[in-house]
C-alpha positions in Angstrom: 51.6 21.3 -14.9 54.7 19.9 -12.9 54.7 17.4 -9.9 56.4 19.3 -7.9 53.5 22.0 -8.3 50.4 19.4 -7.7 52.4 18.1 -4.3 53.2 21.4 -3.2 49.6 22.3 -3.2 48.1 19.4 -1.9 50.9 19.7 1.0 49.1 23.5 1.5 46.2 22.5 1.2 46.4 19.8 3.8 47.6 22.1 6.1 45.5 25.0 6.0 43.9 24.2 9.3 45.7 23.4 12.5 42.7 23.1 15.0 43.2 24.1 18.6 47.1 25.1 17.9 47.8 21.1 17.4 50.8 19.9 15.1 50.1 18.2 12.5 52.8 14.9 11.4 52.8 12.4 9.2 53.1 9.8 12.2 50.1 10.9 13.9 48.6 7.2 13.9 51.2 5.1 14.1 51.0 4.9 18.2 47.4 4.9 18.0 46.3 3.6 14.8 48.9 2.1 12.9 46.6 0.5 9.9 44.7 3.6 9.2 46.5 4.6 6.2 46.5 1.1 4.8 42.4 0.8 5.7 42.2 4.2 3.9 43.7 3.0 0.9 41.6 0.1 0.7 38.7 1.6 0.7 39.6 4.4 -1.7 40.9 1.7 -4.2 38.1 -0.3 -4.1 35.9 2.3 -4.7 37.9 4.2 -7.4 38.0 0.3 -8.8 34.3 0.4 -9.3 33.9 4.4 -10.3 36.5 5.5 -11.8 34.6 8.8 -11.2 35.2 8.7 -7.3 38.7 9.6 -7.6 37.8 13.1 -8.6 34.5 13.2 -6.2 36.7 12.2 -3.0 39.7 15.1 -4.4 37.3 17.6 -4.8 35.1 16.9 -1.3 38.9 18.0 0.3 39.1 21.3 -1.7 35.8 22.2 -0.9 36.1 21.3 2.7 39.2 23.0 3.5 38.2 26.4 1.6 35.8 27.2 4.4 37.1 27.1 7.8 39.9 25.1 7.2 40.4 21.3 6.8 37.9 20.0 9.8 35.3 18.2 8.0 32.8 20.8 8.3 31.3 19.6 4.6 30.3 16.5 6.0 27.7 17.8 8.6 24.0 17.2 8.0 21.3 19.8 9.2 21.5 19.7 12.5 20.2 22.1 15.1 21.8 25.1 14.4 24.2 23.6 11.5 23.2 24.2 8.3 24.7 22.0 6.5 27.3 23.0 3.9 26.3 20.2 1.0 23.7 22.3 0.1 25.7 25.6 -1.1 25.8 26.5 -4.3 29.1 24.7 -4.8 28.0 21.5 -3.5 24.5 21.1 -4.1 23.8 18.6 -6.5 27.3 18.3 -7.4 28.9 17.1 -4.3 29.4 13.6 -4.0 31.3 10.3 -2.5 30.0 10.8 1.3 28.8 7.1 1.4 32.7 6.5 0.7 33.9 8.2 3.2 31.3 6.5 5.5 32.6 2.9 4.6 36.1 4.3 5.4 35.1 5.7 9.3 33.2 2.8 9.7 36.6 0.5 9.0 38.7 2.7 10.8 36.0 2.6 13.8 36.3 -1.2 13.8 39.7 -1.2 13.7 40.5 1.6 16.1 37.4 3.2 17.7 37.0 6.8 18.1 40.6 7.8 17.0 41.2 8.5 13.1 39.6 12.1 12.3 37.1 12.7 9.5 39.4 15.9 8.5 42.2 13.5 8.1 40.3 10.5 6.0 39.6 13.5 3.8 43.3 14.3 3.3 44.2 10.4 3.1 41.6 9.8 0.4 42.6 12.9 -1.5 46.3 12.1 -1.6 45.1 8.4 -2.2 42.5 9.3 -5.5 45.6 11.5 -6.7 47.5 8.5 -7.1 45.3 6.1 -8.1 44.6 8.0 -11.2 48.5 8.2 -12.0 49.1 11.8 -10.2 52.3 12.0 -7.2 51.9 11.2 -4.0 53.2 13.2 -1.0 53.1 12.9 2.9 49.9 14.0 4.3 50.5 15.6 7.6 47.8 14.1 10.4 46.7 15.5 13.2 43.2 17.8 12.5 40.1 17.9 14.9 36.7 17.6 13.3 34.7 20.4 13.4 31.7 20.7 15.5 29.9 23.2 13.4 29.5 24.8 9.5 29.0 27.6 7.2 27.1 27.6 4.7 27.6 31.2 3.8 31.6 30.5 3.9 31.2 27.5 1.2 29.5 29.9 -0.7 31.8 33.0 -0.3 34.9 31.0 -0.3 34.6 28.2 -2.9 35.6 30.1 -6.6 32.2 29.2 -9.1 33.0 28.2 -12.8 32.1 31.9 -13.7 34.6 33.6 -11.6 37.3 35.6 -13.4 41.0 34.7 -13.6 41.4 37.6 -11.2 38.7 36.7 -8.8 39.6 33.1 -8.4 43.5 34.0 -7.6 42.2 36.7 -4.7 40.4 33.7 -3.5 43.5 32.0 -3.7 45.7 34.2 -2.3 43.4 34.7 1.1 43.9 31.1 2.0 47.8 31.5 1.9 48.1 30.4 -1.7 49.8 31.8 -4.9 49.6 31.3 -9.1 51.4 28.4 -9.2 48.6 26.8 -6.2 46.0 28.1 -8.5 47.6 26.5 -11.4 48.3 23.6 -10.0 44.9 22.9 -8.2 43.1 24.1 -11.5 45.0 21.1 -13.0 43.4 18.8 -10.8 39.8 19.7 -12.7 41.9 17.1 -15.4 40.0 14.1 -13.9 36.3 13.2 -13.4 33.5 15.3 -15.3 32.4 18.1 -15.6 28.6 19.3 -15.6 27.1 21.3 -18.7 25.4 23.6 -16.7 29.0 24.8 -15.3 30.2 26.1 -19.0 26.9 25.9 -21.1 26.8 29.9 -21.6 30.2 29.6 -23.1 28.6 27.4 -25.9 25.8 28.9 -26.8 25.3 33.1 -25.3 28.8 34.2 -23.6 27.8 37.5 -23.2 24.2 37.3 -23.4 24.5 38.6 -27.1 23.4 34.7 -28.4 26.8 34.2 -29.3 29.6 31.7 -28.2 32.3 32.2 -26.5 35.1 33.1 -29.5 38.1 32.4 -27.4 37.2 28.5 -27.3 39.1 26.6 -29.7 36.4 26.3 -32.1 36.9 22.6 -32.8 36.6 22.2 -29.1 33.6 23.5 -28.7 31.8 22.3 -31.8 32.9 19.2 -29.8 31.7 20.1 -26.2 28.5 21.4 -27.9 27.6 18.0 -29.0 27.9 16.7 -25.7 26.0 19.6 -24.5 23.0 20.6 -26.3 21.6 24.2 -25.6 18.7 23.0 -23.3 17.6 19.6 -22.2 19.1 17.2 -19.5 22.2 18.5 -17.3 25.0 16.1 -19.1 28.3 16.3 -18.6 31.5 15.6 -20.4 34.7 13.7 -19.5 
């Protein structure tokens, strides 16, 4: 997987939503909040620093936010009235993770420069910023979105490809949002980093087809080695 493929994804990807018609540009803050990339970064770093982990949490909590409705933040909303809350979809339940991070960032951007920097854009900032930190490219992130005021819970569930979706599926998905094989290649590539859960691929191991039989297109050394990791019942586990 090239550079130039990872950039030009996160680049779409942090533009999928323009809210209200706005524009989105680098520059946004600079009038307004000149330190809020550096504050971003700081945050993100430290964190990464102490979980190494959090650099794929923080990546992943864009993806899943701007695959339904667009980049606004939506993911972040608690139950609320009518909102019903997103985090507890089938993508994100139990799996989503790094909001207390993004919390210490708003809260140092709020000190700093009350009631400017969007959530939807510390979202894109820490993204691009997790991406490098963990030896990826870097790229301009365009500024600009409105937070959302509301979410869908059936959208994170529609929109957000599961691990058992089919090649075919997951491009369709793809595709919808603007994006095209090499997107999908690239942000597959992204899965590279952080862990992934058992329960996500544990059929493959141990009864692909329901038969009791593995999956036979694994590299078999592989998954002799994944099944170790991941016994056939017992505690979720994950692997690196």
């Amino acid at each position: 997987m090239g550079r130039r493929s990872i950039t030009r994804l996160m680049v779409l990807i942090s533009i999928l939503a323009i809210a209200n018609g706005s524009y989105l540009y680098p520059q946004f803050y600079d009038g307004s909040c000149p330190q809020a990339k550096d504050i971003v970064r700081s945050v993100v770093a430290k964190a990464v620093a102490k979980e190494a982990l959090m650099a794929a949490s923080l990546l992943r909590l864009h993806f899943h936010d701007c695959f339904v409705m667009g980049c606004d933040a939506s993911l972040l909303l608690d139950n609320n009235g009518s909102i019903i809350s997103e985090k507890w979809s089938n993508a994100n339940r139990n799996s989503a993770r790094g909001f207390e991070v993004v919390d210490q960032i708003k809260a140092a951007l709020e000190k700093a420069c009350p009631q400017t920097v969007s959530c939807a854009d510390i979202l894109a900032l820490a993204a691009r910023d997790s991406t490098v930190l963990t030896g990826g490219p870097s790229w301009e992130v365009p500024l600009g979105r409105r937070d959302s005021l509301d979410a869908s819970l059936s959208g994170s569930n529609q929109n957000i490809p599961p691990p058992n979706n089919t090649f075919q599926t997951i491009l369709t998905k793809f595709k919808l949002k603007g994006l095209d094989i090499v997107d999908f290649v690239a942000l597959s590539g992204s899965h590279t980093i952080g862990n992934a859960r058992c329960t996500s691929f544990r059929q493959r191991l141990y009864n692909n087809t329901g038969n009791g039989q593995p999956d036979f297109s694994l590299d078999q050394s592989y998954a002799a080695k994944l099944r170790q990791n991941c016994p056939r019942s017992g505690l979720i586990g994950s692997i690196e």
